[in-house]
N, C-alpha and C positions, 0 to 999 in steps of 0.2 A: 532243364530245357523243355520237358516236355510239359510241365506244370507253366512255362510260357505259353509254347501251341496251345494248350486246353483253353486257358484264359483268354489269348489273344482271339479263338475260332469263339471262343462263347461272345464277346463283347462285339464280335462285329454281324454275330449272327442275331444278338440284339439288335444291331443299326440297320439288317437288312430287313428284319421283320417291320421296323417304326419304316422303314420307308414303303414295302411292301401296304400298311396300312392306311397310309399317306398318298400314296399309288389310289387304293381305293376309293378313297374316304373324297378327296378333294373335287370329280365332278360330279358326286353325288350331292355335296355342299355348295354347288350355284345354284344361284335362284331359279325358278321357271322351273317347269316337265322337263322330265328326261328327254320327253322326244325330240323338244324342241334343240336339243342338242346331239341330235343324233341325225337328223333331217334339217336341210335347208328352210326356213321360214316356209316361203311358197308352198313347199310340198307338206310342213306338220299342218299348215291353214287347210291345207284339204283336204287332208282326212275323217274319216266319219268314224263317230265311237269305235265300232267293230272294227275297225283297220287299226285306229292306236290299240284298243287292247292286246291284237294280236300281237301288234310288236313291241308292247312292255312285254308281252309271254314272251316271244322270241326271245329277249336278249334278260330275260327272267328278272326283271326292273318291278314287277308287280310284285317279288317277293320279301318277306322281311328281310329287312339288310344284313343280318346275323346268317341269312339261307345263302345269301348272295355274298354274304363273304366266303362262306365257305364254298362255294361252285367256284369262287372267285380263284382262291389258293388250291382248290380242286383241278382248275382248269389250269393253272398254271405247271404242277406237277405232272399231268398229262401234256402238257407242253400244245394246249388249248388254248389261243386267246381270243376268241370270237371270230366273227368277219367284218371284215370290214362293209362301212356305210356304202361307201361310194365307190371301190372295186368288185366290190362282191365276191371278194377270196379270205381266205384265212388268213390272218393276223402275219401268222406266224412262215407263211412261204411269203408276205410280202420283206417283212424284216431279213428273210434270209437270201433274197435276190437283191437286197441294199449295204445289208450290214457290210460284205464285203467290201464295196468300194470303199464304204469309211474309213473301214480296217486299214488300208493300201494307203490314204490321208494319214489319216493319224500315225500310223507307224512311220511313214515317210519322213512328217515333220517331225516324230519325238527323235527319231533318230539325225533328223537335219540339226534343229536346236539343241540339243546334247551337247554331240560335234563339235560346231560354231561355237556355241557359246563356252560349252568348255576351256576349247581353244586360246578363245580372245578373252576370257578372264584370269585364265593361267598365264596368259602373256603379260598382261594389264597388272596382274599382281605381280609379278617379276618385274615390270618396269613402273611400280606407283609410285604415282608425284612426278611422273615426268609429262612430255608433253602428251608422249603418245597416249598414256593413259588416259590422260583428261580426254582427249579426242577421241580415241573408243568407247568411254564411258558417256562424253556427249553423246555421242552418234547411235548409242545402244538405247540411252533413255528417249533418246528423240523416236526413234522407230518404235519403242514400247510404247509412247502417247499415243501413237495413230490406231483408231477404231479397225480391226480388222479388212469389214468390209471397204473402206476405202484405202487400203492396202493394196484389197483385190482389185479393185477397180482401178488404181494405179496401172497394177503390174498385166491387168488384161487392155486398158491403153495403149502402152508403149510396147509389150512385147505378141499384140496380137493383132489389135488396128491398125498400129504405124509400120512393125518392122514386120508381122506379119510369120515369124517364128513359128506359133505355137495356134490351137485352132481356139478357137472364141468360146465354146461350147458342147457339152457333152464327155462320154466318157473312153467311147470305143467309134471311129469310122462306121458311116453306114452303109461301106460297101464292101464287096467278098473275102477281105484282107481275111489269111490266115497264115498261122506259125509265128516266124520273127516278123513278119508286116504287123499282126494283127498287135501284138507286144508293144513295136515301137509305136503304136498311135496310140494304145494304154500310157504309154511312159511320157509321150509329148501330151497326153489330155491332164495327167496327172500332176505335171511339173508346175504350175503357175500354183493352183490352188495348194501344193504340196510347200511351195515358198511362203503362200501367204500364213499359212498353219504357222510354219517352222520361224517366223519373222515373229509370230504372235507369242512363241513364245520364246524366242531370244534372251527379252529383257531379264525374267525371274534364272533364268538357267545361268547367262554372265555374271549376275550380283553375286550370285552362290558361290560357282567356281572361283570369283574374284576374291570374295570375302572370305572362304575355306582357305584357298593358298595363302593370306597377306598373313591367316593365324596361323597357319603350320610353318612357316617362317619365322615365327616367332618363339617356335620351343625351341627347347631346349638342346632337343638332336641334331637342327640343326646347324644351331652354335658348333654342336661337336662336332659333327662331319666337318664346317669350314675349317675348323683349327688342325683339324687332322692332316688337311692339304686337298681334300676332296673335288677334283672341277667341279664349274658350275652346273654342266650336264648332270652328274651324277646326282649333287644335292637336289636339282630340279625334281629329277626322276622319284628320290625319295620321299620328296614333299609335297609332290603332286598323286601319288598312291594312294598316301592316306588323304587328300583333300577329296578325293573322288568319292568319299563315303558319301557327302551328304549331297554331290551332285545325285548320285544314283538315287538318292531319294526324293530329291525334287522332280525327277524323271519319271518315275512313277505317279507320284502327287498328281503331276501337269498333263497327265492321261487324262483326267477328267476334264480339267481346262479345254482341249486340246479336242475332246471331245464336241465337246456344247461349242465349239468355237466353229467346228465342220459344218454346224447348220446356216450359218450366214454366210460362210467362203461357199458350200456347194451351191446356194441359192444365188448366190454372183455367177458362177462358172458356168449354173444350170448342169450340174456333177449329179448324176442317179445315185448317192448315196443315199444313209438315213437322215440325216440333218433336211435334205431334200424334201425327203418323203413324211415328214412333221412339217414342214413347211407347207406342202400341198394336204395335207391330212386338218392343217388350222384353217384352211382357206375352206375347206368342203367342210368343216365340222365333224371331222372323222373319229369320234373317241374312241370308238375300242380300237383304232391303228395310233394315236395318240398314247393311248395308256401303253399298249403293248409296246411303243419304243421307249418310253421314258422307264418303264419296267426293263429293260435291256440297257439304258444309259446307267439305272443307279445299279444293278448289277454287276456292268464294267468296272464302274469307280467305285464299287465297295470289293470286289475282286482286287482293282487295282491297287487299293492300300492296301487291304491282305498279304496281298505280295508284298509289297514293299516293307510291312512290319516283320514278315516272317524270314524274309531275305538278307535283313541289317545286321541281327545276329552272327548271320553264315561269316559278313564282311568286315563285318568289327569285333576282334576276338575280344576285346575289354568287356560289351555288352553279352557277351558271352558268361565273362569272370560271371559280371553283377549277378546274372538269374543265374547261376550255379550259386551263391552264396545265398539267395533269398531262401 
């Protein structure tokens, strides 16, 4: 087991370093000056030598990129990531005044979609080939075709323009609400975009649950539970157990999904998350708040499989056997 950890912590701390590099490497690989990607057109045109040198020195862009990787991964360990262009604050208190609200999305929907989809593929696999099935499994693929953002834009239609429900925009009231007030308009700003997530990933989370159940029905235990006289509750219960193995891992996986998918639902909702804040960071040209979130997304989802690889063992003692015999 532990000859797993080692191997499993070494190979993914390969995948964080190539991306870490990757991080690096890619806007210093577009065409043009640095500056011109750091500053609005208008304002790099007007600068005079002495003002861009200062700010290739500033953000240390005049140095060998071997000096600059290392400030780079220097910076990072001190939990430095420059400032930003067009706030004028540290990287790193703008990520930590957004991250949260993403957090509150994403968890929202992994735990929406989980749920749902579990639910309606364990039932879908208990009743395959009947009507109901085909009708869930339609209705499931049909809602996985549609492009997130016009998901959103659906569901801010009908349950914000017409009925009027829920509010249009934003994440918190901007008036004096505090305690359970201030909560309940967190929980109504959060519900629509928290739907659209959780819809987005519906489709890959029912195929799983569905496909997992129709095969654990199929061994052999529980031929023997039936013969034995077992109700259907019980067998359900036992072959829905073990089928939950690899939804728990598609759960994990769709972290990242689930992620990258927050930046087009908060930019529909106008959500202060981070998906947001890369959204207004491409519009001003913002790289070092650019970099520094896409350095926090592959983080997440290389964290996020970590988990999941280290956790599968815990849940399936067979994978357990194997790396005891290697």
């Amino acid at each position: 087991m532990s000859r797993h950890l080692l191997r499993t912590a070494a190979q993914y701390a390969a995948v964080l370093f190539a991306a870490l590099v990757l991080n690096f490497a890619l806007p210093r690989l577009a065409p043009g000056d640095a500056i011109d990607y750091l500053l609005p057109p208008e304002q790099a045109g007007a600068l005079t030598p002495a003002q861009r040198t200062a700010i290739l020195d500033q953000y240390g862009l005049d140095d060998p990129v071997s000096a600059q990787f290392g400030a780079y991964l220097s910076g990072i360990a001190r939990g430095d990531l420059l400032v930003s262009v067009r706030f004028g604050r540290p990287v790193t208190s703008l990520l930590a005044e957004r991250v949260g609200w993403t957090l509150l999305l994403v968890g929202g929907a992994l735990v929406l979609s989980t749920t749902v989809g579990a639910v309606l593929g364990f039932r879908s696999a208990w009743r395959r080939g009947t009507r109901s099935d085909t009708g869930t499994l339609s209705g499931v693929m049909f809602l996985d075709a549609l492009p997130p953002f016009f998901v959103a834009m659906v569901l801010l239609l009908v349950f914000s323009v017409q009925l009027g429900w829920f509010p249009t925009y934003g994440a918190v009231a901007t008036g004096d609400a505090t305690g359970l007030a201030w909560l309940g308009e967190v929980v109504k700003r959060a519900a629509l975009p928290i739907a659209t997530l959780g819809l987005a990933g519906l489709g890959p989370m029912y195929l799983i649950a569905r496909s997992a159940l129709v095969s654990e029905l199929q061994e052999d235990y529980v031929l023997t539970a039936e013969a034995k006289g077992l109700s259907d509750r019980q067998v359900r219960r036992h072959a829905a157990r073990n089928a939950l193995l690899p939804v728990s891992t598609v759960a994990l996986v769709g972290l990242g999904t689930l992620v990258g998918g927050a930046a087009v639902v908060e930019t529909v909702f106008s959500y202060p998350g981070l998906g947001r804040l890369i959204y207004e960071s491409v519009l001003a040209r913002d790289y070092p708040v650019l970099q520094g979130a896409f350095l926090l997304l592959i983080v997440t989802v290389v964290a996020a499989n970590l988990l999941n690889d280290l956790a599968y063992p815990l849940l399936d003692p067979r994978v357990r056997r194997r790396e005891r015999r290697r």
